[in-house]
C-alpha positions as CSV (number, residue, x, y, z in Angstrom):
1,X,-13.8,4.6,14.0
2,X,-11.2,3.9,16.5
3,X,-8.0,1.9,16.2
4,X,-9.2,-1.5,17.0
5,X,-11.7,-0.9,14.1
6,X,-9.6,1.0,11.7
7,X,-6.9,-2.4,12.0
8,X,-10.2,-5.1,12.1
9,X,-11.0,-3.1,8.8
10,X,-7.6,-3.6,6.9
11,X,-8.1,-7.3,8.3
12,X,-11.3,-7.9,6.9
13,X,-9.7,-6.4,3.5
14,X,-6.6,-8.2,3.5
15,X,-7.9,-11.9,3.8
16,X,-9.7,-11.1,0.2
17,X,-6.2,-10.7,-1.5
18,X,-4.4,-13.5,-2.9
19,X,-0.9,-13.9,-1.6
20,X,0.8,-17.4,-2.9
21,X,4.1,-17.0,-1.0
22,X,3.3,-20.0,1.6
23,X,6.7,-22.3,1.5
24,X,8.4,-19.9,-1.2
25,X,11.1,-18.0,-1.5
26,X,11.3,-14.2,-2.5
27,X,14.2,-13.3,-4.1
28,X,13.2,-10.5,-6.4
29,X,9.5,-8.7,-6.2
30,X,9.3,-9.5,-10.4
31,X,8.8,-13.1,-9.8
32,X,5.4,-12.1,-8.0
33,X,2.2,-11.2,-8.8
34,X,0.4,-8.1,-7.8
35,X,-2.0,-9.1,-5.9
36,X,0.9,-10.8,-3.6
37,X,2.9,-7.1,-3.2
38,X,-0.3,-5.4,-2.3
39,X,-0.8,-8.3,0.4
40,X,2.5,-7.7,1.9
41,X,2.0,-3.7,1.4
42,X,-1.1,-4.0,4.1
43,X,0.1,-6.9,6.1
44,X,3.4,-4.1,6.7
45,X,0.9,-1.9,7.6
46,X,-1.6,-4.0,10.1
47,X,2.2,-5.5,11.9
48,X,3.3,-1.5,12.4
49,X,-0.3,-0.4,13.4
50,X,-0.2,-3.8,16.2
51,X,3.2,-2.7,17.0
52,X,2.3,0.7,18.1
53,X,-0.9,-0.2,20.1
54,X,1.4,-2.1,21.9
55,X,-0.3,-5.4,20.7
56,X,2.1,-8.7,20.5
57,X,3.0,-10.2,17.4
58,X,4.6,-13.2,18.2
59,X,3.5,-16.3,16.2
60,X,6.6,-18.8,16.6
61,X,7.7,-20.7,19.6
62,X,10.4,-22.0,18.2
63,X,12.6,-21.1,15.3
64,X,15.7,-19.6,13.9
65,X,16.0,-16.2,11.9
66,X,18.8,-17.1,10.0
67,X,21.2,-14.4,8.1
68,X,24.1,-14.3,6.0
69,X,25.6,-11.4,4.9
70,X,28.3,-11.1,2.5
71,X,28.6,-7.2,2.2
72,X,28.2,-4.6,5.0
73,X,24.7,-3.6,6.3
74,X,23.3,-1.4,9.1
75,X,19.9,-0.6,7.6
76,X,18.5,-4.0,6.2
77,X,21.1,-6.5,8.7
78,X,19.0,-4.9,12.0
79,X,15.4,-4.5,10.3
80,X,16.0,-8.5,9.6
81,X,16.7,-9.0,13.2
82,X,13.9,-6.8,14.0
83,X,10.8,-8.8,12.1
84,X,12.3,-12.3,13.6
85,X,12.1,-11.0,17.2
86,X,8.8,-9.1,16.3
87,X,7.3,-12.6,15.1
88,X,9.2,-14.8,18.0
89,X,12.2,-15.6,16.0
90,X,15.4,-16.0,17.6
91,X,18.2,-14.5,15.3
92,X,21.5,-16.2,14.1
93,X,24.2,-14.7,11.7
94,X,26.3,-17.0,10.0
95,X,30.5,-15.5,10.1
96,X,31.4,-17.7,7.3
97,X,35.2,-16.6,7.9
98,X,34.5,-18.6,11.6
99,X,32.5,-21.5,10.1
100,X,33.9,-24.4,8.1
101,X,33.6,-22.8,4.8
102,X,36.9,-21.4,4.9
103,X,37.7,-24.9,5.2
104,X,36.4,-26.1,1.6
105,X,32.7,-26.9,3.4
106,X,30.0,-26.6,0.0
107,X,27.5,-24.6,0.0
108,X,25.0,-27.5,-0.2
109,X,26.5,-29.0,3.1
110,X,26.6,-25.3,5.0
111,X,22.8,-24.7,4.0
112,X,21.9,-28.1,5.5
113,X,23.5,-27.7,8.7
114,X,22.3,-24.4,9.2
115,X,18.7,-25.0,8.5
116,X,18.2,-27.1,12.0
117,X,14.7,-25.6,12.8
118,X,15.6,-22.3,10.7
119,X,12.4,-20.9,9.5
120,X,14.0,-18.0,7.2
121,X,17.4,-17.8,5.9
122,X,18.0,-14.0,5.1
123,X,20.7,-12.9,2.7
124,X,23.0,-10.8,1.0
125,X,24.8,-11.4,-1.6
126,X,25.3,-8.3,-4.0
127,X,28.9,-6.9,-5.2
128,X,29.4,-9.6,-7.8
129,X,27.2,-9.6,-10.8
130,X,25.4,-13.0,-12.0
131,X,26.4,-14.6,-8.5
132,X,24.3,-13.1,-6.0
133,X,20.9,-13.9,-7.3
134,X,22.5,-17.5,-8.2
135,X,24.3,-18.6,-4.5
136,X,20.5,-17.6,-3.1
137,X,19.2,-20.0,-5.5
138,X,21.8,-23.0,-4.6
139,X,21.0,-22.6,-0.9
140,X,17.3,-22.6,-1.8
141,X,17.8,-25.7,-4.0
142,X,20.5,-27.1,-1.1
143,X,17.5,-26.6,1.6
144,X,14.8,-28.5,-0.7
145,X,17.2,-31.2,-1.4
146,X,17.7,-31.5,2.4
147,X,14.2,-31.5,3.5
148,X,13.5,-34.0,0.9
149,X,16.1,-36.5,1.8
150,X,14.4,-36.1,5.8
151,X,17.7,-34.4,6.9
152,X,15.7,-30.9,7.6
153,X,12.0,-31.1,9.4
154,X,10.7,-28.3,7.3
155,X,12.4,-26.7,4.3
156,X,13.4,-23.1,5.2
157,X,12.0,-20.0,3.0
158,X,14.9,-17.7,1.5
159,X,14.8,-14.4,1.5
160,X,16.9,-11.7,-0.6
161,X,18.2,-9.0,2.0
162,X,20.2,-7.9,-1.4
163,X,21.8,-9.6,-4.3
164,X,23.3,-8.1,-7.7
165,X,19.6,-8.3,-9.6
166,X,17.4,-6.8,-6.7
167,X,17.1,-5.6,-3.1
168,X,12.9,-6.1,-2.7
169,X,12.9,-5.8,1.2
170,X,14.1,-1.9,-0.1
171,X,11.8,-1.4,-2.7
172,X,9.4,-2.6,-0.9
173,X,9.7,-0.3,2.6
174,X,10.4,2.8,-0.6
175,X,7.1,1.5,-2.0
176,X,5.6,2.0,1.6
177,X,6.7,4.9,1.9
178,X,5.4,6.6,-1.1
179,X,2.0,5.4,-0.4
180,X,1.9,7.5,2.9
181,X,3.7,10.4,0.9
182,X,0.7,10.3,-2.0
183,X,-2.0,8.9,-0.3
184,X,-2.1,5.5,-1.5
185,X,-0.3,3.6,-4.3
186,X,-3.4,5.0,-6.6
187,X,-1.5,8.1,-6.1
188,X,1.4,7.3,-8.0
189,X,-0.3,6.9,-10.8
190,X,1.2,9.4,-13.2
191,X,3.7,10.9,-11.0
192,X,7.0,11.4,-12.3
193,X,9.7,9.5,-10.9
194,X,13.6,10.1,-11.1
195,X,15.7,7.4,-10.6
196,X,18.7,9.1,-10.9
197,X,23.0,8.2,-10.7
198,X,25.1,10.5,-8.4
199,X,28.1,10.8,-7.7
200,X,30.3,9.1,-5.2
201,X,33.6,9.2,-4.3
202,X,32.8,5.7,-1.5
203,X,33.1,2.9,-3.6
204,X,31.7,0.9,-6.1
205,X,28.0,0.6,-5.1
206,X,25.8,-2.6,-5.9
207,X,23.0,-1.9,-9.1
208,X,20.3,-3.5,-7.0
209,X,19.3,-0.7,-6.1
210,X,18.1,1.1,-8.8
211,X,17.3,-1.9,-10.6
212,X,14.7,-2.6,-8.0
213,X,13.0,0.5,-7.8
214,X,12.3,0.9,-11.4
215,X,11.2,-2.9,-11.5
216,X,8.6,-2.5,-8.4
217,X,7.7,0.9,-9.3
218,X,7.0,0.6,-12.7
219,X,4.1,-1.4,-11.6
220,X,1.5,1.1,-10.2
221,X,1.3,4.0,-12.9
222,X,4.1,6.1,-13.1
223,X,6.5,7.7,-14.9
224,X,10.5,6.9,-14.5
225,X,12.7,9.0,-15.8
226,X,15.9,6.7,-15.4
227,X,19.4,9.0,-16.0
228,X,22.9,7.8,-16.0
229,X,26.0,8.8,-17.9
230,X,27.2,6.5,-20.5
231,X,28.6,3.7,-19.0
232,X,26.4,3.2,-16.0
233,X,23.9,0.8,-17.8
234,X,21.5,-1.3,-15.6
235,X,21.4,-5.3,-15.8
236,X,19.2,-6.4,-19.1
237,X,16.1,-8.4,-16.8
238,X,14.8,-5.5,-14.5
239,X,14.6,-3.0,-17.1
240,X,13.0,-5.5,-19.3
241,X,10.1,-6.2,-16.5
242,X,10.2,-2.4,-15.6
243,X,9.5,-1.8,-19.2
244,X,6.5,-5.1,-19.4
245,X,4.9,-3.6,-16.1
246,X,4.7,0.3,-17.4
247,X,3.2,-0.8,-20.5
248,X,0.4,-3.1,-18.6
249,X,-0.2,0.2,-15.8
250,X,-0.1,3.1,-18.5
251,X,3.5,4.3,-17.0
252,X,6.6,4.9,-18.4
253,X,10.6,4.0,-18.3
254,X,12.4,6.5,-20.3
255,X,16.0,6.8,-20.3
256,X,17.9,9.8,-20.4
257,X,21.7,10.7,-20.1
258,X,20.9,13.9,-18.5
259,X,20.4,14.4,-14.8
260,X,18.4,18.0,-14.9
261,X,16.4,16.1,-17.8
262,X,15.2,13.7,-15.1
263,X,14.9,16.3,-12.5
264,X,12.5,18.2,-14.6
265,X,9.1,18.5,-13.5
266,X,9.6,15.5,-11.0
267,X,7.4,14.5,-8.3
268,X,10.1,12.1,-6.7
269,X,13.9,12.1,-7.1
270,X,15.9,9.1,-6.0
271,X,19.7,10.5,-6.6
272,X,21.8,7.1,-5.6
273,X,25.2,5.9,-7.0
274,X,26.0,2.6,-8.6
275,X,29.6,1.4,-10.5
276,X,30.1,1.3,-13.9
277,X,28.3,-2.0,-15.4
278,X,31.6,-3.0,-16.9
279,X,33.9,-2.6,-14.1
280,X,31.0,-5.0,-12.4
281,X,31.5,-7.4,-15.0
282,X,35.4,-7.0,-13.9
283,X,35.0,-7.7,-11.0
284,X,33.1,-11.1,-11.6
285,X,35.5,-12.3,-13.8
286,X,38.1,-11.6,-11.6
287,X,36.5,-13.6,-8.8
288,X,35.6,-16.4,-11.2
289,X,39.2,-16.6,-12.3
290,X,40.2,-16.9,-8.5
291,X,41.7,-12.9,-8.7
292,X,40.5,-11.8,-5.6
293,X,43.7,-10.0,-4.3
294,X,42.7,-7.4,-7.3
295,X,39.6,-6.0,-5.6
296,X,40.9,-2.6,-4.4
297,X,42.6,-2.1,-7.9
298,X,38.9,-2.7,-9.1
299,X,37.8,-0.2,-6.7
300,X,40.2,2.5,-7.9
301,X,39.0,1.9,-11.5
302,X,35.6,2.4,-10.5
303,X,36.2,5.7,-8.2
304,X,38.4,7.5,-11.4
305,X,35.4,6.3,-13.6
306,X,33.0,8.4,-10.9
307,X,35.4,11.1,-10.7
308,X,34.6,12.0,-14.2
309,X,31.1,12.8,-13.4
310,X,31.4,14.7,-10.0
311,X,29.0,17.0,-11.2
312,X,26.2,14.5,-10.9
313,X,24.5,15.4,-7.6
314,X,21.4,16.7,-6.2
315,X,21.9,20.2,-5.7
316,X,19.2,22.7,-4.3
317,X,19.4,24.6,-8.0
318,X,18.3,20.8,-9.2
319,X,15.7,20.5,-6.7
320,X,14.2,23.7,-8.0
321,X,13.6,22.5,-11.6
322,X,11.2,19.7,-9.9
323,X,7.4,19.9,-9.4
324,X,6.8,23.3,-7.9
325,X,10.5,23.0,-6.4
326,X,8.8,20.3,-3.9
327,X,9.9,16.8,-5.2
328,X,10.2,14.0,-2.8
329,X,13.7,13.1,-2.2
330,X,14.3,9.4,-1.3
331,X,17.9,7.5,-0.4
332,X,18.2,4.0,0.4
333,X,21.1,5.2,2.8
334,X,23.1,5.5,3.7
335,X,24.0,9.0,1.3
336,X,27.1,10.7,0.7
337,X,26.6,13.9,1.5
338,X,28.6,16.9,0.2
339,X,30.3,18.8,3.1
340,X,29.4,16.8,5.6
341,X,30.6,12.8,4.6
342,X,32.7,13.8,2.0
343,X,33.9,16.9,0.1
344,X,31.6,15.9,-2.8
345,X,28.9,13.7,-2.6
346,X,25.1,12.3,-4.5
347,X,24.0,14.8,-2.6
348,X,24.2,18.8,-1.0
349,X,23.8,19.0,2.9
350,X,21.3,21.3,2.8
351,X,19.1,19.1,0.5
352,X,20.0,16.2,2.6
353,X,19.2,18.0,5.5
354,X,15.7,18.9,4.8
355,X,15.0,15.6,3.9
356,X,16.9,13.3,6.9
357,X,13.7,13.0,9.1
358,X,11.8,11.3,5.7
359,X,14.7,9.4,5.1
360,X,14.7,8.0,8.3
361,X,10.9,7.3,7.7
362,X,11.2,5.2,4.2
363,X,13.8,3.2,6.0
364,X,11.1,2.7,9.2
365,X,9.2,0.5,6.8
366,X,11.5,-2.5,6.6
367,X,11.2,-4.2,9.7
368,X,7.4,-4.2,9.0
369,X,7.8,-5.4,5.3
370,X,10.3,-8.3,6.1
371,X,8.3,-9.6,9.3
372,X,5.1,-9.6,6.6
373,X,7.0,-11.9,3.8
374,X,8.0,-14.1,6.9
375,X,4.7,-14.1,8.1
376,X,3.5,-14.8,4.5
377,X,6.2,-17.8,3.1
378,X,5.8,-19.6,6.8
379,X,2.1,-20.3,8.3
380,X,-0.3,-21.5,5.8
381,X,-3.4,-18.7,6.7
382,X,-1.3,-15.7,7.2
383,X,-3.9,-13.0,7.4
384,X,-5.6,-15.5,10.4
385,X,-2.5,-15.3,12.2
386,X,-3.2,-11.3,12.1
387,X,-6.5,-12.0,12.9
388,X,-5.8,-13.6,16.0
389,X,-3.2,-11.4,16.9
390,X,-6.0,-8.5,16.9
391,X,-8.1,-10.5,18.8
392,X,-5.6,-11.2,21.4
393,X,-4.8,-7.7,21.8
394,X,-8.2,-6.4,22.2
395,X,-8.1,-8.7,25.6
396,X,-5.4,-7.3,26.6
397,X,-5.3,-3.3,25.7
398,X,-7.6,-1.1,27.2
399,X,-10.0,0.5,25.2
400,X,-9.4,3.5,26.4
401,X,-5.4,3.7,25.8
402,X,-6.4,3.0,21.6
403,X,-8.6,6.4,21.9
404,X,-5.1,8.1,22.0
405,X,-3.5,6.6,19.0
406,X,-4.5,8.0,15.6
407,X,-5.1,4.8,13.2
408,X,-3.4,6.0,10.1
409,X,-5.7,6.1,6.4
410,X,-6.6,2.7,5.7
411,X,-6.8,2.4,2.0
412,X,-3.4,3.1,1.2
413,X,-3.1,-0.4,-0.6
């Protein structure tokens, strides 16, 4: 089977899923159905394979990529820009310390005027918790009101780059990259899966996170052994649906206060920090009060709270008490790393080290997985858009320049 094949194949396949994300929004992977993750799963897949044949993927002549970000990014901010231009979608980032917002402008008023011909808005919203999750729901209700009133041509679909519940375009690209590690998601069934706190001496990371790996994960069959130290509790919802979904795939959540107890026989370990759940609390409180000048005293409380725990991080003598010594280490990166970021980190260099290359791979996903939710929430017959993308290319790439590119297994999802 050659390439052209091996990708016609995954498109035959994928246009018998069901995906209902046409004109929606996808703010955290729980509010969707299976069938719909698998769909964008192999849609990633057929945009990378098109990609690399050198095949375009452009289905928008017109149309704004649209972004806010209200923490830092490297990773996700430039994977977002990547899928718009990969799908023809010129890019825009709104600064809203330039715009009129500093200014007392609402957010219903800033959504509207930012959705002229705006076919996604991308954001990130995640250091404060219960208002992440809810500003990417008032700009998804301020865009619907706007389209309805005939002040926006088409309503924009939102997109959750990170809140303080989830961070799916992560998860997702993580979920990716598991399948290639195991040979498909029916792989993961019955692996054993440590979702693990480390220690950071950064600052006070975001619990999205964690709390969307264990809520896509649980999904698919495996185990999760979820370790923290007391203190370091995840948000009630997506350990609630992590729990739900283990019980419907014959998986697991178990929770354990022990980091070697998680470790243990592992097939996967995902050492990653997050601040303490009531120091998040804090700090919404703070900002719903108006306190905002006490952020860094917030930060301090959450670093001594860390400090307590320095000895949670994944050490090679950890490593060693996982499956056969070979678990899968994953980081959403970026990690601290002890000895080389900071003097003690989530993780030992030479762990990190042997494992940079992957990392760099699970992050490789995320272009693919964001261009196939856009792709999905904006033209009506998605997997015909790939189709005629395939078709197009076939035209125009030799036959004999696919010979040399390996098409990658093709039942991955």
């Amino acid at each position: 089977m050659n390439v052209f094949d091996d990708v016609q194949e995954k498109i035959d396949r994928i246009q018998k899923i069901p995906c209902n994300l046409e004109k929606r929004d996808f703010l955290a992977t729980w509010d969707h159905d299976e069938d719909t993750l698998r769909w964008v799963l192999l849609a990633s897949e057929i945009l990378q394979n098109l990609v690399r044949m050198g095949i375009s993927t452009r289905v928008f002549d017109r149309g704004l990529g649209m972004s806010i970000f209200r923490d830092k990014s490297t990773r996700t901010r430039y994977a977002f820009k990547s899928a718009c231009n990969m799908l023809g979608l010129v890019t825009e980032e709104l600064d809203e310390a330039t715009s009129q917002v500093g200014h007392g402008e609402t957010t219903r008023e800033t959504a509207a005027m930012i959705g002229f011909l705006t076919e996604v808005f991308g954001i990130r919203d995640d250091m404060y918790l219960g208002e992440g999750q809810f500003y990417m729901t008032e700009v998804a209700a301020s865009l619907a009101e706007a389209h309805r009133a005939g002040a926006l041509i088409g309503r924009p679909s939102v997109l959750n780059l990170q809140s303080d519940m989830d961070h799916p375009t992560q998860s997702l690209a993580d979920l990716c990259h598991l399948a290639n590690a195991f040979g498909g998601l029916a792989g993961l069934r019955g692996r054993k899966i440590a979702v693990s706190w480390a220690y950071s001496p950064s600052y006070g990371k975001p619990l999205s996170v964690p709390q969307g790996v264990v809520g896509l994960l649980s999904r698919f069959g495996a185990h999760i052994r979820l370790a923290y130290p007391p203190g370091y509790e995840l948000a009630e919802v997506p350990l609630e649906k992590a729990q739900m979904f283990a019980a419907e795939s014959g998986g697991s959540v178990q929770v354990t206060h022990s980091m070697d107890d998680a470790f243990d026989g592992a097939d996967i370990v995902y050492p990653k920090s997050w601040a303490p759940f009531a120091i998040m609390e804090e700090r919404t409180r703070r900002l719903r009060a108006g306190r905002t000048d006490h952020a860094k005293e917030i930060e301090q409380e959450a670093l001594a709270e860390n400090a307590k725990h320095i000895d949670w991080t994944c050490t090679t003598a950890r490593m060693r008490r996982t499956n056969m010594g070979k678990a899968l280490y994953m980081h959403c990166l970026p990690a601290d790393v002890t000895g080389l970021s900071c003097e003690h980190g989530e993780v030992d260099r030479d762990v990190f080290e042997h494992a940079r290359i992957d990392t760099y791979k699970q992050a490789s996903h995320k272009p693919f997985v964001i261009a196939a939710l856009i792709l999905a929430m904006r033209m009506r017959q998605p997997a015909t858009s790939l189709a005629r993308m395939l078709q197009a290319g076939e035209t125009a790439v030799a036959r004999t320049r696919s010979s040399s590119i390996p098409p990658p297994p093709s039942k991955r999802y």
